[in-house]
C-alpha positions as CSV (number, residue, x, y, z in Angstrom):
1,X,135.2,174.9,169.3
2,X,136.7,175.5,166.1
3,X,139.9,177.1,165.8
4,X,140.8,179.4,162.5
5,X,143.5,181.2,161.6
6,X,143.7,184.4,158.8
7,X,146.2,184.9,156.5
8,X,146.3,188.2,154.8
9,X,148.5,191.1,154.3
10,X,146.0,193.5,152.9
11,X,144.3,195.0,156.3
12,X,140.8,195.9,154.6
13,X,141.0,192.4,153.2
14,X,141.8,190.7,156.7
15,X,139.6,193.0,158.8
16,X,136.5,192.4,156.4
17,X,136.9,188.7,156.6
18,X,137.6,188.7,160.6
19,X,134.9,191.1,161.0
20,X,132.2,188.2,159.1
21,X,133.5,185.6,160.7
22,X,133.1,187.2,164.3
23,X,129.5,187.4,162.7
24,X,128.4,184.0,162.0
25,X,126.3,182.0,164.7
26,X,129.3,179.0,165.3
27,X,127.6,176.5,167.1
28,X,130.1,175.4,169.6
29,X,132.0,178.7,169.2
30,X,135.4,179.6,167.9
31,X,138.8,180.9,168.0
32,X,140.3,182.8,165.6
33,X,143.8,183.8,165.2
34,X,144.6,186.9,162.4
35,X,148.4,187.1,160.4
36,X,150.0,189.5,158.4
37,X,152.5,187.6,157.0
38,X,153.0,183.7,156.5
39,X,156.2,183.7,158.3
40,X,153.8,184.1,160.8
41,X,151.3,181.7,160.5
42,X,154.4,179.0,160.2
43,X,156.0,180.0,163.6
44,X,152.8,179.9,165.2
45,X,152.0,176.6,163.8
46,X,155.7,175.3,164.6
47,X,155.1,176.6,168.5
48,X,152.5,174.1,168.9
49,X,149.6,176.0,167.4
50,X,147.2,174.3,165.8
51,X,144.2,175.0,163.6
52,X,141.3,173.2,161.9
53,X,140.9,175.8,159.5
54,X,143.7,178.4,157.6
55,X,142.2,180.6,155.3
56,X,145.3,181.8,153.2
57,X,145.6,185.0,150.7
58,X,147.4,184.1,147.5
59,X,149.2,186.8,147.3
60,X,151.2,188.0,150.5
61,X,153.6,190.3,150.3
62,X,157.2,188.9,149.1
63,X,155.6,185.4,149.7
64,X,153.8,183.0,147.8
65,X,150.6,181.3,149.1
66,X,151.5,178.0,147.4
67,X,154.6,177.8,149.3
68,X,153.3,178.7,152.5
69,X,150.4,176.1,152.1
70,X,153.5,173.8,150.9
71,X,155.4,174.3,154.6
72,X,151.9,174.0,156.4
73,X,151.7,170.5,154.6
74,X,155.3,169.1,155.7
75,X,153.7,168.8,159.1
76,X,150.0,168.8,159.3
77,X,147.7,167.2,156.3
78,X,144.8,167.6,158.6
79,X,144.0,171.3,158.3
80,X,141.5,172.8,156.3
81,X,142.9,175.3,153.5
82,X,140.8,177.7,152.4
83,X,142.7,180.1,149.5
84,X,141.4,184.0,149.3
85,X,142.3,185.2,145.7
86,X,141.1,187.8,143.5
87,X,142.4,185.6,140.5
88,X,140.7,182.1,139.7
89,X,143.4,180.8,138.4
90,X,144.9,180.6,142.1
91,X,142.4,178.8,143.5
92,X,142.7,176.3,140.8
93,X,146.6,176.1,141.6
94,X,145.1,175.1,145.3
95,X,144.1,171.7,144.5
96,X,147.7,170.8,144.1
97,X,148.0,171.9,148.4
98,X,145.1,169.8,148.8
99,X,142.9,173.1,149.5
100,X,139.4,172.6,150.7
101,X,138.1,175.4,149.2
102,X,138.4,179.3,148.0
103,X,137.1,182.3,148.5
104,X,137.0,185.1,145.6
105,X,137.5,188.6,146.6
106,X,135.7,190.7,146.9
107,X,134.4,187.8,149.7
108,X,131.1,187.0,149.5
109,X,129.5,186.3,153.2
110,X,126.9,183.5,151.5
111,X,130.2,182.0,150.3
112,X,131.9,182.0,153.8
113,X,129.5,181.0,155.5
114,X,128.4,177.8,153.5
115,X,132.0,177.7,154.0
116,X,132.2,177.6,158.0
117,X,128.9,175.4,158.0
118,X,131.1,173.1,156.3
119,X,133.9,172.9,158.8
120,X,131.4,173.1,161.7
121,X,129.5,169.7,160.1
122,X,133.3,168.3,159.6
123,X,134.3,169.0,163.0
124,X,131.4,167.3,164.5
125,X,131.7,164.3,162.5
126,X,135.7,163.9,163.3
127,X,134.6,164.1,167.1
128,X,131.8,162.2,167.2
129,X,134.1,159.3,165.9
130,X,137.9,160.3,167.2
131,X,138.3,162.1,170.5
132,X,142.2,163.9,170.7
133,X,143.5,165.0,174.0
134,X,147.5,166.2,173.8
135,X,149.9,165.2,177.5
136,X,153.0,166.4,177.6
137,X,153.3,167.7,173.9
138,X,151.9,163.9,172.8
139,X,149.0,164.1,170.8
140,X,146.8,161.1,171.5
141,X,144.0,159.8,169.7
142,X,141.0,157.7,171.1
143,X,138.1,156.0,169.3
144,X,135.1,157.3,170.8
145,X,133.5,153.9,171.4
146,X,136.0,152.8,173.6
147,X,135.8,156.0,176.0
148,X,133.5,155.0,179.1
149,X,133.5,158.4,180.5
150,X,135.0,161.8,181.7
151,X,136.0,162.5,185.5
152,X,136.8,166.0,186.6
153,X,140.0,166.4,188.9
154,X,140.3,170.0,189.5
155,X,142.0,171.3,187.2
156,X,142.8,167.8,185.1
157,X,140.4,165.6,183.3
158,X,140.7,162.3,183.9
159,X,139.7,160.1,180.4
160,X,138.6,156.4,181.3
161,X,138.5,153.9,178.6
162,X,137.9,150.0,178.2
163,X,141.8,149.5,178.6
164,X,143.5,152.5,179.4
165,X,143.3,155.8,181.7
166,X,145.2,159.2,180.6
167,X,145.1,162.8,182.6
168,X,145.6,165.8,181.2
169,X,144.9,169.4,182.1
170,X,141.5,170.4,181.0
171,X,138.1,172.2,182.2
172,X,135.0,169.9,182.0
173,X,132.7,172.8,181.5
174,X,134.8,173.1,178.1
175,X,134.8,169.8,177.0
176,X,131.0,169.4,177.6
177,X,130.7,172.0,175.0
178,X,132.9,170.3,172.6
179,X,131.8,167.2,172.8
180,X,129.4,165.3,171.0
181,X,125.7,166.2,172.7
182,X,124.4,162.9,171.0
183,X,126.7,160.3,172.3
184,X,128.0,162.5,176.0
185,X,126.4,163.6,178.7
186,X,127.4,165.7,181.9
187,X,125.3,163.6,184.5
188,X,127.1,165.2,187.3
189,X,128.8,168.5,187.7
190,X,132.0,166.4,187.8
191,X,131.2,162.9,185.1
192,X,130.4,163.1,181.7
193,X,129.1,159.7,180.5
194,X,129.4,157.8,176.8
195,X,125.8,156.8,176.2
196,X,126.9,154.3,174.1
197,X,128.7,152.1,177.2
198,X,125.6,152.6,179.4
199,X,124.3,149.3,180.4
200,X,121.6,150.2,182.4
201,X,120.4,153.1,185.0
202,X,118.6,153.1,188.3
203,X,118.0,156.7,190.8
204,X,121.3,158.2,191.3
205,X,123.7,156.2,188.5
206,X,124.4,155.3,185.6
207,X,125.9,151.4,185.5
208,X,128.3,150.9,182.6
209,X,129.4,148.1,180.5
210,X,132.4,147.1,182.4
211,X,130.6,147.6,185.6
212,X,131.7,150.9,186.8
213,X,129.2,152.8,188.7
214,X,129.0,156.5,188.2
215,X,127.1,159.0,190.1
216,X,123.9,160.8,188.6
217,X,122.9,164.1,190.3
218,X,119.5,164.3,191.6
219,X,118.6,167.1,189.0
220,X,119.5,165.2,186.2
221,X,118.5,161.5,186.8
222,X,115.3,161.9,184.6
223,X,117.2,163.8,181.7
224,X,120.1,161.4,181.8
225,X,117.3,158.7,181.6
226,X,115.8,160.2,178.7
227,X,118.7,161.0,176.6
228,X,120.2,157.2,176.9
229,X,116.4,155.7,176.0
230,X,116.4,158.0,172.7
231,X,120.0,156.7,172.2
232,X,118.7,153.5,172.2
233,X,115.9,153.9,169.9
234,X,118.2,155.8,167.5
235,X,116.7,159.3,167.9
236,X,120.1,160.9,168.2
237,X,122.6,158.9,166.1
C-alpha cells in the first residue's frame, strides 16, 4: 500500500489533486494523508508518520517549500518529493532537496499519474528486495532472501528468517496484499511462504531449505505447486 501525503494551502489546489489521486487504479491500494500547512506535515512526520510519497506546494502560506522539504530531509532521505508549482523555476530549485519530480499547475492528471505509476513500480521493486517491519518504535530491515516465511499469531505476525525470528503486531490478510505476489505466497490461511527457500513440496506442505515443514491447505496445494514450478523456471522473477 502506498502511503502519500498533500501539502497545499490553496483548497481548490489540494482538493483537485486529492480528488485524482482518489481516482487512479493503485494496485495494492493507498493511503493518503491531506495538510494545510507544512508545520503540519513536519509534526506528523516527527509523531512517527511516515510516507513514501509528499507531494509539496512551493508556495504555502508564510512558509517556504524549500525549507519544509529541507526539515523533511534532516530525518528521512527515503521519501519521495514531488513539488506542485505554478512557476518552473521552483521545480528547478527542487533538485537541490533531492525532489523526484514536479507537478505544474494547473495539474495535469496524465502527468500525475505517470507520476504514481512511478512510485507504485518503485515500491514494488524496494519490497521485492527489502522487507521493513517497525517493534517497539525500531525500524528493522530484512533482505528478502533470507525470510523463510510468515506465521500469523492472532493479532501478531511472527517473521522467520535463516537466523533470526522477530514479532510484531500485524494482520496477515494485509501483508499478503503488500507483499511481493512473485516471490510470497499465502499457502494457508495462517503461513505465507518465500518461494525462493522452497526446497521441495509433497500434498499438504511445503518443505523449506532449512527443513522446516509448513502446512499447505487442501485448496491451495495445486496452486502453491504451480506458483513455485513457474518460480523455478523464471516466469515470475
Amino acid at each position: 500500500m502506498l502511503s502519500i501525503a498533500v501539502c497545499e494551502d490553496e483548497e481548490h489546489h489540494k482538493n483537485l489533486l486529492v480528488d485524482l489521486i482518489s481516482h487512479y487504479q493503485f494496485i495494492n491500494g493507498y493511503h493518503l494523508s491531506a495538510f494545510q500547512f507544512g508545520h503540519e506535515l513536519i509534526a506528523a512526520m516527527k509523531k512517527e508518520k511516515m510516507f513514501d510519497a509528499i507531494f509539496l506546494d512551493m508556495r504555502l502560506e508564510n512558509e517556504d517549500g524549500i525549507d519544509i522539504a529541507n526539515e523533511i530531509r534532516k530525518t528521512d532521505e527515503r521519501t519521495h518529493i514531488i513539488i506542485t508549482t505554478s512557476l518552473i523555476e521552483y521545480a528547478v530549485l527542487g533538485y537541490s532537496v533531492n525532489a523526484s519530480d514536479f507537478l505544474l499547475k494547473p495539474i495535469s492528471q496524465e502527468k500525475l499519474y505517470q507520476i504514481l505509476k512511478k512510485l507504485e513500480v518503485d515500491k514494488i521493486k524496494s519490497q521485492s528486495s527489502y522487507h521493513e517491519i517497525e517493534i517497539n518504535k525500531v525500524k528493522i530491515v530484512l533482505r528478502t532472501d533470507d525470510i523463510l516465511y510468515f506465521e500469523s499469531l492472532g493479532r501478531k505476525i511472527k517473521i522467520v528468517t535463516f537466523d533470526a525470528e522477530y514479532e510484531y503486531y500485524y494482520n496477515i490478510s494485509v501483508l499478503e496484499k503488500e507483499l511481493d505476489a512473485a516471490r510470497f505466497i499465502l499457502c494457508h490461511r495462517s503461513y505465507i511462504v518465500n518461494l525462493g527457500n522452497i526446497k521441495s513440496i509433497k500434498k499438504g506442505s511445503v518443505i523449506l531449505k532449512t527443513g522446516l515443514v509448513i502446512p499447505i491447505s487442501p485448496k491451495k496445494n495445486q496452486k502453491v505447486y504451480d506458483e513455485f514450478t513457474r518460480y523455478l523456471t523464471g516466469d515470475l522473477q
